[in-house]
C-alpha positions in Angstrom: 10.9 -21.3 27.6 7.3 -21.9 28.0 5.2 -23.3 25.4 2.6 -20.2 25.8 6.0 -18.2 25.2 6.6 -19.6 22.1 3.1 -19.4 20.8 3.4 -15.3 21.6 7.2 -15.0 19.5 5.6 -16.9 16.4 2.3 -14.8 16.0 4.7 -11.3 16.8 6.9 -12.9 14.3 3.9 -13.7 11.7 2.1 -9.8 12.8 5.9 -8.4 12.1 5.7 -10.7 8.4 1.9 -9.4 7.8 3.4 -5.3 8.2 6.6 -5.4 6.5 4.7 -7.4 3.2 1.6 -5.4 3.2 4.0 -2.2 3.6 6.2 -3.2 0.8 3.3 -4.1 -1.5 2.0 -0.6 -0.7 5.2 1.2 -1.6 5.7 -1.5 -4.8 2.5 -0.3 -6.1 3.3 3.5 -5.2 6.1 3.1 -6.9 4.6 1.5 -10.1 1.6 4.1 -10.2 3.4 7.3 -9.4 5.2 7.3 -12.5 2.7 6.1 -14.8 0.5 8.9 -13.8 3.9 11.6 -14.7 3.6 9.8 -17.8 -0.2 10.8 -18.9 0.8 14.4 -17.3 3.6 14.5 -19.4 1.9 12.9 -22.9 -1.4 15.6 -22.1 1.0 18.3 -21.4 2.9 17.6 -24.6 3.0 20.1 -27.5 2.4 17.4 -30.1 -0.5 15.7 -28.7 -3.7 16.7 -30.1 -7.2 17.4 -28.3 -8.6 14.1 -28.5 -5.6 12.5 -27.0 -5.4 15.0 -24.4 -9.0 13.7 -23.3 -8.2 10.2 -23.1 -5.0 11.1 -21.3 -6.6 13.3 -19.0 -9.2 10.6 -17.9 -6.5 8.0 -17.6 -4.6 10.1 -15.2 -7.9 10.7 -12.8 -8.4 7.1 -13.6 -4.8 5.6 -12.5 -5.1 8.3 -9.5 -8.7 7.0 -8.3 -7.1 3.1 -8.7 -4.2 4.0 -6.7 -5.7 5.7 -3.5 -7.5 2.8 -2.5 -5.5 0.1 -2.8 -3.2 2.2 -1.4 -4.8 2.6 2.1 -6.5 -1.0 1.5 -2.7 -1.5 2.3 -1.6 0.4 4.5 -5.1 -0.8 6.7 -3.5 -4.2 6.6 -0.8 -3.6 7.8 -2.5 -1.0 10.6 -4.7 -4.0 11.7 -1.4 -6.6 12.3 0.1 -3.7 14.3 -2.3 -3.3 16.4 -2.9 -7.4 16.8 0.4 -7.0 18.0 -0.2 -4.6 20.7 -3.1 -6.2 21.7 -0.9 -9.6 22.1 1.3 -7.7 24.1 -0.9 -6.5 26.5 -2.2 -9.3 27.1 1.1 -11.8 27.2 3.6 -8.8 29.3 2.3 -8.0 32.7 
C-alpha cells in the first residue's frame, strides 16, 4: 500500500470518528433535554402548582428549549462539515 493510501484511510478513519462522536453527543444531549423539558410541562400543568410557580416553570421550559436547539444543530453542523471533508477527500484521492 502506498504511503499517500495510508494518509487517505487515517483522515476517513478520523472524519468517520469526528461524525459518529459529534452525532452521539447530539443525541446524548437530546436525550438529557427532552425529558427535562416533559418535566416543567408536567410540574406547570400540574393541579397543585400555584401561579407563581407556573411562571418560573413556564420560562424554564422556553428557556431549556432555546438552550437545546442550538447546541443541537451546533452538532449536527459538526458532524455535517466532517462528512463532507470526507467527500471532498474522496474526490480527490478515487479517480
Amino acid at each position: 500500500m502506498h504511503n499517500e493510501d495510508r494518509e487517505l484511510q487515517i483522515r476517513l478513519a478520523e472524519l468517520q470518528a469526528d461524525v459518529e462522536i459529534n452525532l452521539t453527543a447530539c443525541f446524548g444531549f437530546l436525550a438529557l433535554f427532552v425529558p427535562l423539558i416533559l418535566l416543567f410541562e408536567e410540574l406547570y400543568f400540574s393541579p397543585s402548582t400555584n401561579a407563581s410557580m407556573k411562571n418560573v416553570f413556564a420560562l424554564l421550559t422556553v428557556a431549556s428549549a432555546f438552550v437545546l436547539l442550538p447546541v443541537a444543530f451546533f452538532f449536527i453542523k459538526r458532524a455535517n462539515d466532517a462528512r463532507m471533508q470526507m467527500s471532498e477527500l474522496k474526490k480527490k484521492y478515487v479517480w
